[in-house]
Every structure is written in structure tokens, then in C-alpha cells.
C-alpha positions as CSV (number, residue, x, y, z in Angstrom):
1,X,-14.2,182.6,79.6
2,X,-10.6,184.4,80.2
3,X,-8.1,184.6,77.3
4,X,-5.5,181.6,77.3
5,X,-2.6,182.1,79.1
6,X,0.4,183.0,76.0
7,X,3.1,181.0,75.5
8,X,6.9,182.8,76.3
9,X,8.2,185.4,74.7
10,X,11.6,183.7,74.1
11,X,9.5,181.2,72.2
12,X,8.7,183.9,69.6
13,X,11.1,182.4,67.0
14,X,10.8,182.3,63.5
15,X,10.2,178.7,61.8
16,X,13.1,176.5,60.2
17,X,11.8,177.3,56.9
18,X,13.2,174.4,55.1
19,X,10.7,172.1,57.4
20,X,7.8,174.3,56.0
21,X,8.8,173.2,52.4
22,X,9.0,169.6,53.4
23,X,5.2,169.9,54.7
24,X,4.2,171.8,51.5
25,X,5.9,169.3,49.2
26,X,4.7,166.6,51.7
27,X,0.6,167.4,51.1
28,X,1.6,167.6,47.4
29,X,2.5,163.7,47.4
30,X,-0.6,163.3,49.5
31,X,-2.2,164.3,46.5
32,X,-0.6,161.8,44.3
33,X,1.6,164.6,42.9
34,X,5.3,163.6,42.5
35,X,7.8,165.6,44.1
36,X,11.7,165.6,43.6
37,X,13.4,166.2,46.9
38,X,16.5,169.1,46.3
39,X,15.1,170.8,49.5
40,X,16.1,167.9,52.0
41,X,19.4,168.1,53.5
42,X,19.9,164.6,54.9
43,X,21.5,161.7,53.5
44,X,18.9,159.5,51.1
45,X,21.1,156.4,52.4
46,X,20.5,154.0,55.8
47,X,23.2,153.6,58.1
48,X,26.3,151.6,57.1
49,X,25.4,147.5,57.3
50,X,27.7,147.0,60.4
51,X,25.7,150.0,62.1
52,X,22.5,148.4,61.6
53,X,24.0,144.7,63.0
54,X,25.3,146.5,65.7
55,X,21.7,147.9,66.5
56,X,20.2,144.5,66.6
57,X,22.6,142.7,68.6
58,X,22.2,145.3,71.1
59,X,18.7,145.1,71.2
60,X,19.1,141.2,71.8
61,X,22.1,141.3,74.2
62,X,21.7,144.6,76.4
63,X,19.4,145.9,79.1
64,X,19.4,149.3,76.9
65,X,19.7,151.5,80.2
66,X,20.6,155.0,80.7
67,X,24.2,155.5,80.1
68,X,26.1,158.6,81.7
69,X,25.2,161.9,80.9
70,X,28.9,162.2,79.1
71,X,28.1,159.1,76.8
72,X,29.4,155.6,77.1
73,X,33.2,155.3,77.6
74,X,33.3,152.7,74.6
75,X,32.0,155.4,72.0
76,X,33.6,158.4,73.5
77,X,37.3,156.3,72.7
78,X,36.4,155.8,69.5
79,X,35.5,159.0,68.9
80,X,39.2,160.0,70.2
81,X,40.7,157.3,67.9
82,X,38.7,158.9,64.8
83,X,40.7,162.4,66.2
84,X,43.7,160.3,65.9
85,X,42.9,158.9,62.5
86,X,41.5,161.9,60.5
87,X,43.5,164.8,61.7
88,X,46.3,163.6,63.5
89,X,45.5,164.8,67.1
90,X,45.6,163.5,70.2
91,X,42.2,164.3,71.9
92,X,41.4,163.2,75.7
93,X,38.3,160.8,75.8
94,X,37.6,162.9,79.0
95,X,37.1,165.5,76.2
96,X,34.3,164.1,74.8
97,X,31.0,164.4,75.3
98,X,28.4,162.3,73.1
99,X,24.9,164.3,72.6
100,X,21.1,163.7,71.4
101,X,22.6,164.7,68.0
102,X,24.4,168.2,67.3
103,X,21.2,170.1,67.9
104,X,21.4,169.5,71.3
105,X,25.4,169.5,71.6
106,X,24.6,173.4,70.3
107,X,22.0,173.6,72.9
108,X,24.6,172.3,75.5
109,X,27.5,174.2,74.1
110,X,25.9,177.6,74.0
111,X,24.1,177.3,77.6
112,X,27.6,176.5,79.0
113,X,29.6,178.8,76.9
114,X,27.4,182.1,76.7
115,X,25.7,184.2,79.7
116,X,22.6,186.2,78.3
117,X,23.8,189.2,77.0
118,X,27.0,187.6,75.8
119,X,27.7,189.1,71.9
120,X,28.3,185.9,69.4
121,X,29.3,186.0,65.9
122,X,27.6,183.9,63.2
123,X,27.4,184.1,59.6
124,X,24.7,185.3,57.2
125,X,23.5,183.1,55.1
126,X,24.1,180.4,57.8
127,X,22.1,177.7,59.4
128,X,19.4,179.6,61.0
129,X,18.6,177.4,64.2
130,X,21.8,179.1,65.6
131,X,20.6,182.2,65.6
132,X,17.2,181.1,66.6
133,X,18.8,179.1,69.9
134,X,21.4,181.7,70.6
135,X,18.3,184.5,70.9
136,X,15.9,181.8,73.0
137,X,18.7,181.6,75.7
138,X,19.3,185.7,75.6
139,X,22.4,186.1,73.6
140,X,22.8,188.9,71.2
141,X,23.5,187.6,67.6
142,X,25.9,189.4,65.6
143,X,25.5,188.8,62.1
144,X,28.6,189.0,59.9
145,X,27.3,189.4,56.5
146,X,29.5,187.3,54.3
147,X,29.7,186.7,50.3
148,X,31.9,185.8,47.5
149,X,34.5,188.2,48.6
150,X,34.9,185.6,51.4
151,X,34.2,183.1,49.8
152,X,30.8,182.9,52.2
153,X,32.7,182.3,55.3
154,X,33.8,184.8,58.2
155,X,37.6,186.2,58.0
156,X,39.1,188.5,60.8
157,X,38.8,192.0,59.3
158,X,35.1,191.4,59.7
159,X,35.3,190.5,63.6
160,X,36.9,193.8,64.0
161,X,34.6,196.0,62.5
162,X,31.6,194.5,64.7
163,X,33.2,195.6,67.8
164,X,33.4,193.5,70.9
165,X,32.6,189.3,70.9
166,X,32.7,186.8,73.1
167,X,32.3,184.3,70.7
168,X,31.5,183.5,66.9
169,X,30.0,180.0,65.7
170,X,32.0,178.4,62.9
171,X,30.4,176.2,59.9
172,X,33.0,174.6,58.2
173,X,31.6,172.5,55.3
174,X,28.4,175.4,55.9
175,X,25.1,174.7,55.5
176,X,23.7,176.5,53.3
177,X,26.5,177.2,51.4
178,X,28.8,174.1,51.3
179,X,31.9,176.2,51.3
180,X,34.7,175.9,53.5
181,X,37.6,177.6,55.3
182,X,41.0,176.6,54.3
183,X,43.6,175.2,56.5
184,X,45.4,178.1,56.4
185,X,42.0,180.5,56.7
186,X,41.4,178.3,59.9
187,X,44.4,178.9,61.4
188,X,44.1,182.6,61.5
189,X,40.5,182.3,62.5
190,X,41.6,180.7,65.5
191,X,45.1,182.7,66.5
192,X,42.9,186.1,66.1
193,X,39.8,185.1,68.3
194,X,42.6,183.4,70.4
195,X,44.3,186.7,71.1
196,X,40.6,188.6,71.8
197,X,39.8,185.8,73.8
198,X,36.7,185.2,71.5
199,X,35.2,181.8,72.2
200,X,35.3,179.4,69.1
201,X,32.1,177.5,68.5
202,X,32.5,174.7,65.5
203,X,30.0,172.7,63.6
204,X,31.9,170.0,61.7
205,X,28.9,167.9,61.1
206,X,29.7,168.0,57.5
207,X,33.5,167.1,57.6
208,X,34.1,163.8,55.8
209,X,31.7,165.0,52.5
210,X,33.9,167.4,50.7
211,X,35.4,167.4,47.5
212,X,38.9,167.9,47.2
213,X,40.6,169.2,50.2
214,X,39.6,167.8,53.4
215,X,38.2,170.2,56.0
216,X,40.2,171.6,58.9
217,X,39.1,171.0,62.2
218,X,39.0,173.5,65.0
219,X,40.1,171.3,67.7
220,X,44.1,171.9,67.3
221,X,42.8,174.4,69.4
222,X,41.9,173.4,73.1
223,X,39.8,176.5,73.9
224,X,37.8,175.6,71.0
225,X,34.0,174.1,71.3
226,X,33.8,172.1,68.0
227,X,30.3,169.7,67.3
228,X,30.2,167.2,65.4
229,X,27.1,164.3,64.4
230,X,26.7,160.8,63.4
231,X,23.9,162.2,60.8
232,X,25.3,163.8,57.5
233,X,28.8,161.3,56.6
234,X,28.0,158.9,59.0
235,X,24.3,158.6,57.7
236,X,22.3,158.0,60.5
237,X,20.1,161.2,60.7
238,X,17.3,159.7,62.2
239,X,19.5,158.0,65.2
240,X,19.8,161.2,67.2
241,X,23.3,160.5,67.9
242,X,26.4,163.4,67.7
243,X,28.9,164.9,70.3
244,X,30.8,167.9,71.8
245,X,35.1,168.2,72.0
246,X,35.3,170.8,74.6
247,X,37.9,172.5,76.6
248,X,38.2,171.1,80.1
249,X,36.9,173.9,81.7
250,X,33.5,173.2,80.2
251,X,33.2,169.5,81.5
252,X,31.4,170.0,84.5
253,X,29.0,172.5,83.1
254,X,27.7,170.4,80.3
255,X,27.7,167.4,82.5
256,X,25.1,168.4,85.0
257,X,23.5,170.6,81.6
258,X,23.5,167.1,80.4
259,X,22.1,165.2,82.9
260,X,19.1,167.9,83.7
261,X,18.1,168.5,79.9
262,X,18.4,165.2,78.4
263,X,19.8,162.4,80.9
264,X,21.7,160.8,78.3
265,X,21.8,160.1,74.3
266,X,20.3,157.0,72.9
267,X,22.1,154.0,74.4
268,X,20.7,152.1,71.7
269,X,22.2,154.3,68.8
270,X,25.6,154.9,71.0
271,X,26.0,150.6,71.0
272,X,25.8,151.0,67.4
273,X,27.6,154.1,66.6
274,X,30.6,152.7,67.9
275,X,30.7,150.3,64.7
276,X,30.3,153.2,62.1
277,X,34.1,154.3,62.4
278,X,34.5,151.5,60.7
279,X,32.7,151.7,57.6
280,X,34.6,154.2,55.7
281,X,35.0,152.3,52.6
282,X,30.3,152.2,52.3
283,X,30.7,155.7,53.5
284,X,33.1,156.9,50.7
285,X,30.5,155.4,47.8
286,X,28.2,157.7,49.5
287,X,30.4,160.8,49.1
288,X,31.2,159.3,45.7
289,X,27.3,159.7,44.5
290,X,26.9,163.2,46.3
291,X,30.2,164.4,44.4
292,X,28.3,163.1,40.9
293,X,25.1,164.6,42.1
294,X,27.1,168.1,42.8
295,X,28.1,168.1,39.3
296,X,24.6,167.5,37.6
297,X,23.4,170.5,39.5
298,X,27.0,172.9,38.6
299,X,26.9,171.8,35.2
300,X,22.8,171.7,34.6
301,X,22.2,175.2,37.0
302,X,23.7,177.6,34.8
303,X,21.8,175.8,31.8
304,X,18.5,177.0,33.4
305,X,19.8,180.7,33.8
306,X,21.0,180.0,37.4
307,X,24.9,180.7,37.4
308,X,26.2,182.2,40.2
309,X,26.7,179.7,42.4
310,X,28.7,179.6,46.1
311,X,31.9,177.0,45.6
312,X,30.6,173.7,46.8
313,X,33.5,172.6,48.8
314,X,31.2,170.1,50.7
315,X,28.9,169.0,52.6
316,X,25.7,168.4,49.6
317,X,24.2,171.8,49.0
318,X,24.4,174.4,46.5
319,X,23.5,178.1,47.1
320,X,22.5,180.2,44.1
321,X,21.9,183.4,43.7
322,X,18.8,183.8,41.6
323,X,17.9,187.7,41.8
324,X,18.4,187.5,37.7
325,X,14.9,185.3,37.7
326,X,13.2,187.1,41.1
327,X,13.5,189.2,44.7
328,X,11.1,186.4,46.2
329,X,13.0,183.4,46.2
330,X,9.7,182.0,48.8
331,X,7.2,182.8,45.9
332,X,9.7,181.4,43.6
333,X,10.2,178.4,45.3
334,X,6.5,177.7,45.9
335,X,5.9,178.1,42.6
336,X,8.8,175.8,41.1
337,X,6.9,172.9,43.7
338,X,3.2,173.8,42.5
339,X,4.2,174.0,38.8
340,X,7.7,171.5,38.2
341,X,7.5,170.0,41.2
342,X,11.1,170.5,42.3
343,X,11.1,171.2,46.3
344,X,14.0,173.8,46.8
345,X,14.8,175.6,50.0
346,X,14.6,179.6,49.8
347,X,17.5,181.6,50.9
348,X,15.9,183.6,54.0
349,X,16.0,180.8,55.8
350,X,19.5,181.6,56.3
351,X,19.5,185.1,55.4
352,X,16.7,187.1,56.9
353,X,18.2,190.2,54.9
354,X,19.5,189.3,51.9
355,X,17.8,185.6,51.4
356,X,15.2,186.7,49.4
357,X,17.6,186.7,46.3
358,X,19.2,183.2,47.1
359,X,18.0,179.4,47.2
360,X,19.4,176.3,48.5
361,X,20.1,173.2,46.6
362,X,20.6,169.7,48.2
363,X,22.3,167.2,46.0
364,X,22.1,164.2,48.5
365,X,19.2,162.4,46.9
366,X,18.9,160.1,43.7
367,X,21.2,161.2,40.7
368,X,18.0,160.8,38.5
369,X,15.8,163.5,40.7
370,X,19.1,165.9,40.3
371,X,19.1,165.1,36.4
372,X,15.2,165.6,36.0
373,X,15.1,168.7,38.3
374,X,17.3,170.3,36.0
375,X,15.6,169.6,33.3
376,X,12.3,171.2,34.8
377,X,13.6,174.1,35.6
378,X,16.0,174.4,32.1
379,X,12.1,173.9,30.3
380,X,10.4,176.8,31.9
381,X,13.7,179.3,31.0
């Protein structure tokens, strides 16, 4: 019998590491074996009420049919009036295009932004499916290796020592660091890759859950590509549901991307997403128990000899250097689930090269699984 016919080579990717601790810490509850969840970085809380009312009298009241390939025109003003709202800008509906959550608005963005061969910016330790998408569809990722001298986020002086770019990809609350770019460290961002005509790529899928200053958006600036998603403040993960600001000459491109990838988003979720920008006040008690959760895990880390930690601006994860307690942050994570039973995220997910020393914390489950981790890990010091 001839050999099986191999899948692509641009398939060759490495894994999402964080999903292979989810499956490990998943057989372990299979067991019967409890498991606290600090490796999960979604929100522990359903969608707002109104969302979920919304949902249902959609399903009783409408066909559910495709929408366009842009989004509904209902959701896509609202989305302008939350432009309006949060940051004071006036952004075009027209603008706005509503995805099958910020995955694919990446997927979209990049396809229309970046030709193969096209040199693009992004951040190490930084969410790794960028990199992994970015080198599927033949563009060469530049890492900028950043770190507490940047406060793990990318400044211009870097840029300029990498040589030529025609783009960089922004994380601003990042994942996994939760740190963020000040208005005025935004600002320069944007005038510098504005005056080496650098395309800006944004992920804002965390703005909305930081602590203390709010986070500055990259679309004062029209050239800019910012992504955003109902999943992380909004807290409906599991509704597929986020969206793309782009600049105009991007419309038609991600249209017809649009249309040939994935048709349209969830019509279903879209009817109800609409009702979400107005649910603030539920939202801000979520924010309100990730910001106590954060401090269990600043003030309870360093008790357990893990004290250098990234700022935790926002979003709901914590990155801490552990090389004083190993250089195998895997090993040490699998062993901290077989033995304690804490599920946490090792660094090379997001750091192929220096990961190894680093491992992420998510603080956006129960406050009692944040008080009780820390009190595993403090016992075995």
C-alpha cells in the first residue's frame, strides 16, 4: 500500500501550548483529580443577562440568515457609538468590519495587509498564534525581544535596529504579559511607524479590563488595523463574535476575504452583541473580581519564591519569571498539575527562546482557586 499523502508544509506549526495544558489538566479531572484553573485565559463569567435575552428573542423572532460579509449594520453602529463613548473618536460604521471573533479578524487583517515575504514585527513573549498565522500565510516574523526595560512592550529604538518592516502587530493589554503601552508610549509608536510607513496591526481585545489607566487605542490613527472581540470584557468567549476598524483602503479586500473564508459571523451572536454595549455596570463587577484576583496572585507569588513579576496593567494574566526555581518552566508546570494540581501556562508558548524561564498566570477564575493555588505552591517552597 503507498505511503499517505502528507499534509502541507505551511501546516507545520507548532501547537498553542496553553490548549495542551487544558487537555492535560482535563484527563486529570477525568480521573476525579481536582484541578485549579490559573492556565485558562477566558472569562469564568456568562455573558451579561441582557446578552443572553437578546439571544433568545432572536432565536424566537428572526429567520437567523446569513448577514453580509461586513456584519449587520445594527452592530457595526454600535460598535462606532462604543468609539464614540470610550475614546472620544469618531469612527465611520463603513469602517467596521464584525468577524468570527478576533482570530479570524487576524486571519483577515494579515491576508489583506501582508504579501508573503512582507517583514512584520511582533513581540517576544507575545501571543503565539500570531506568529504561527503570520508564518502559515508566508510572512517573515521578526521578533522584537522585549523585557522589563520596556516594560514588555515594543518601543522605536528596537524597530530600528531590526532593519526594514512593513508592519509590527501591537498587544496592548498583552497576553501573556498584561502590560500595556501608555498613551503617550502609543503615540510615538504610531508617529514613528507612520513616518516608515510601517503598517500598524492592534489587538485591543483586552481593553476595558485594566487597572488604573485605561488603555489607548490605536485607531486615532486611520492607517492603523486595530482588532478587537466580544470575548475577554464583553464575556462571551464561546460566541465567536469580534471585529476589525480598518483603513478604507482595506474594505474591499477583507470584504471579498470575508465572504470567501467565512461568509459571515454568527447572526445569532451579532443580534445579541448588539445588547452588550449596554451592560457596563455587570461588566465592571467582573473587572472588579479580576482586579481582587490580580492581587491574591501579586501579593501571594512572591510568598512562594516567585517575585519578579511583569506589571499587570490588564487584561487577567500575570507573567513570572521563575528561573530562581527551574530552566524548564514545561517540566515545572507539569509537575505543579501532577503534584498540587494548579494548571499554569509555561512561558515558551510565547517565547520560543527565552520561555523556558517564564510562566503565565490567569487570574480570571474563582478568587478561592487564586487563594488556594497560592497556597499549594507557598507549601512546597
Amino acid at each position: 500500500m503507498p505511503a499517505p499523502l502528507p499534509p502541507s508544509e505551511r501546516s507545520d506549526i507548532a501547537p498553542f501550548y496553553v490548549m495542551e495544558v487544558m487537555r492535560a489538566a482535563d484527563e486529570r479531572v477525568r480521573r476525579g483529580d481536582e484541578v485549579l484553573h490559573l492556565e485558562v485565559g477566558q472569562p469564568s463569567t456568562p455573558a451579561p443577562a441582557a446578552v443572553r435575552r437578546a439571544a433568545h428573542e432572536a432565536l424566537d423572532a428572526d429567520v437567523l440568515g446569513y448577514t453580509v460579509a461586513l456584519g449587520s449594520e445594527a452592530l457595526r453602529r454600535r460598535i462606532s457609538a462604543h468609539y464614540a463613548d470610550w475614546y472620544g473618536l469618531d469612527v465611520e460604521p463603513d469602517r467596521i468590519v464584525v468577524t468570527a471573533g478576533a482570530s479570524a479578524g487576524c486571519v483577515l487583517g494579515f491576508l489583506a495587509a501582508f504579501d508573503p515575504g512582507a517583514r512584520v514585527a511582533v513581540s517576544e513573549p507575545g501571543y503565539p498564534c500570531y506568529r504561527h498565522m503570520l508564518t502559515t500565510f508566508g510572512v517573515e516574523v521578526v521578533p522584537l525581544a522585549v523585557d522589563e526595560t520596556t516594560r514588555f512592550q515594543p518601543a522605536p529604538a528596537q524597530l530600528r535596529e531590526v532593519g526594514p518592516l512593513d508592519g509590527i502587530v501591537v498587544a496592548s493589554p498583552s497576553n501573556p504579559t498584561g502590560t500595556m503601552l501608555r498613551n503617550a508610549e502609543m503615540a510615538e509608536l504610531l508617529a514613528h511607524c507612520a513616518s516608515e510607513r510601517i503598517r500598524v496591526f492592534s489587538d485591543e481585545i483586552y481593553h476595558g479590563i485594566t487597572f488604573g489607566q485605561a488603555a489607548a487605542t490605536a485607531a486615532v490613527d486611520p492607517d492603523a488595523i486595530v482588532v478587537n472581540s466580544f470575548s475577554k470584557y464583553f464575556s462571551m468567549t464561546g460566541w465567536r463574535l469580534g471585529w476589525l476598524v480598518l483603513p478604507e483602503p482595506l474594505l474591499t479586500a477583507v470584504e471579498r476575504l470575508g465572504q470567501n473564508l467565512y461568509i459571515a459571523p454568527s447572526t445569532l451572536s451579532q443580534h445579541a452583541a448588539i445588547a452588550a454595549f449596554d451592560c457596563h455596570d455587570e461588566l465592571a463587577g467582573n473587572v472588579a473580581r479580576y482586579a481582587r484576583n490580580r492581587q491574591i496572585l501579586l501579593d501571594g507569588l512572591p510568598r512562594a519564591g516567585i517575585d519578579r513579576l511583569a506589571p499587570a496593567d490588564g487584561a487577567f494574566y500575570i507573567y513570572a519569571d521563575v528561573s530562581a526555581l527551574t530552566d524548564d518552566s514545561t517540566a515545572l508546570c507539569a509537575r505543579w498539575l501532577e503534584e498540587l494540581g494548579v494548571a499554569a501556562t509555561p512561558g515558551i508558548d510565547f517565547d520560543p527562546v527565552r520561555g523556558s524561564r517564564f510562566i503565565r498566570f490567569s487570574f480570571a477564575g474563582r478568587a478561592e482557586d487564586m487563594t488556594e493555588a497560592v497556597r499549594r505552591l507557598e507549601s512546597r517552597r
